[in-house]
C-alpha positions as a Markdown table, in Angstrom:
| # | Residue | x | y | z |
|---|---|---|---|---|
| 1 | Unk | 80.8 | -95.1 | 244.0 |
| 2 | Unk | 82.4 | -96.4 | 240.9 |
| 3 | Unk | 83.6 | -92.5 | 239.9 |
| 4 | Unk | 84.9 | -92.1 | 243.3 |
| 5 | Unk | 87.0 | -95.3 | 242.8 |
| 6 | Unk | 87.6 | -94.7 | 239.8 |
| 7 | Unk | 89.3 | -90.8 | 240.8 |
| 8 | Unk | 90.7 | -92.2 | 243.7 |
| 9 | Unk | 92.7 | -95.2 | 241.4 |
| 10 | Unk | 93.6 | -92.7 | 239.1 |
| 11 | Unk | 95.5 | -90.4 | 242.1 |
| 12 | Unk | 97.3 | -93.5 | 243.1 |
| 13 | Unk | 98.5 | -94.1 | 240.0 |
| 14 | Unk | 99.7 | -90.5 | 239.4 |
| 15 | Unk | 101.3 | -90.7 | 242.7 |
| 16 | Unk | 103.3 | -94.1 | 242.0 |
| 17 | Unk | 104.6 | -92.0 | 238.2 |
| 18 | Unk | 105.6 | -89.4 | 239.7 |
| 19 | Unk | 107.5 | -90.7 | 242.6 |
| 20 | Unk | 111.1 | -89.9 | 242.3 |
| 21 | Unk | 112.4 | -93.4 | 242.9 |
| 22 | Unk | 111.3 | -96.8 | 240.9 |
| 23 | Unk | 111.5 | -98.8 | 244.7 |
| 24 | Unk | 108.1 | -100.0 | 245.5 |
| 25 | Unk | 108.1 | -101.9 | 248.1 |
| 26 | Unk | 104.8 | -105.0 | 248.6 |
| 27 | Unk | 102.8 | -106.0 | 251.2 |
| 28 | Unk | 100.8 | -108.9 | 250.7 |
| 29 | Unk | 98.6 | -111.8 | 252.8 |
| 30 | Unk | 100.7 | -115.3 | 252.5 |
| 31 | Unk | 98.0 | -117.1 | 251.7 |
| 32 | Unk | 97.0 | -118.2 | 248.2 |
| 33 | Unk | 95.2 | -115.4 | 246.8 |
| 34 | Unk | 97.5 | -112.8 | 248.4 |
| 35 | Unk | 100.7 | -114.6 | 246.4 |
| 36 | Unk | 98.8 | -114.6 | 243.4 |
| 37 | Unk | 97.6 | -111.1 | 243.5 |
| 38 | Unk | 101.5 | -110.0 | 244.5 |
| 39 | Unk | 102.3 | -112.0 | 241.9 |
| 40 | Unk | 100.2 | -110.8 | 239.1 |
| 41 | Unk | 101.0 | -106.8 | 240.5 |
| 42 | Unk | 104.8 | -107.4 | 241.0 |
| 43 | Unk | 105.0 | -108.7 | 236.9 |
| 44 | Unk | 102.6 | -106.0 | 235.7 |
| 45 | Unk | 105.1 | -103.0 | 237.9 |
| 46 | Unk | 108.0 | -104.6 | 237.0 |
| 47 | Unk | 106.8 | -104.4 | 232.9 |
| 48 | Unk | 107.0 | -100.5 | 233.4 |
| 49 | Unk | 110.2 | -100.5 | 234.9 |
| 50 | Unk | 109.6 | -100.7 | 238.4 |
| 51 | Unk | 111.8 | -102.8 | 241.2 |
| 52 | Unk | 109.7 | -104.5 | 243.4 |
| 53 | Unk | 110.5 | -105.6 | 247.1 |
| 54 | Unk | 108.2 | -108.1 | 248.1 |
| 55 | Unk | 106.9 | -108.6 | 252.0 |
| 56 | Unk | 104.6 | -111.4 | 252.6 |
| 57 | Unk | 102.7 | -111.2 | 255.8 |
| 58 | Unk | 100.4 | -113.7 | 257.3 |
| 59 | Unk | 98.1 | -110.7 | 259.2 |
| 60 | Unk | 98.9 | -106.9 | 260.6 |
| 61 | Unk | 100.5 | -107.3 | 263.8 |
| 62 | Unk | 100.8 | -103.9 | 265.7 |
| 63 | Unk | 104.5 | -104.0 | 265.8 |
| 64 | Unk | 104.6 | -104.8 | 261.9 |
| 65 | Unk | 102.3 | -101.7 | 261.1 |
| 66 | Unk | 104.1 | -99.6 | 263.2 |
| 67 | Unk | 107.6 | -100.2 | 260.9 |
| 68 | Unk | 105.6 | -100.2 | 257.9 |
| 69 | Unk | 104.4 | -96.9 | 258.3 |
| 70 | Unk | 107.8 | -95.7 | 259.4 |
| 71 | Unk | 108.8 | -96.4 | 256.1 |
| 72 | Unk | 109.2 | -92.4 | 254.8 |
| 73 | Unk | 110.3 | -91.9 | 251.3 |
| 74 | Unk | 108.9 | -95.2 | 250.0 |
| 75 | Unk | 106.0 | -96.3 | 247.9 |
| 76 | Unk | 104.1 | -98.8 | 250.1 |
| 77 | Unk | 101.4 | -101.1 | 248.3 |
């Protein structure tokens, strides 16, 4: 299991270097450990050159999901 994470992290991170544009746009819960976490990712992307759009959501509402994953041509966290 932890190779299989490990592989799988590793694509994701290949993905988000290679992606043609530095946008990265990020979902996160709105309660206290989802700003934290945003906030510790958002500092750590933007160190490496990245611009960070940050989208706080309280849960995944149908409607939400469906314009998230309308979002083509965007990296999605």
């Amino acid at each position: 299991m932890h190779d299989e994470l490990k592989e799988r992290m590793t694509r994701a991170i290949d993905a988000i270097i290679n992606w043609p544009s530095n946008l990265i746009n990020l979902f996160h819960h709105n309660d206290t450990d989802g700003l934290t976490s945003a906030a510790i990712l958002k500092k750590a992307l933007e160190r490496e050159g990245y611009t960070i759009k940050t989208i706080s959501l309280e849960k995944p509402y149908p409607a939400v999901l469906k314009r998230i994953f309308e979002m083509t041509g965007q990296i999605i966290i």
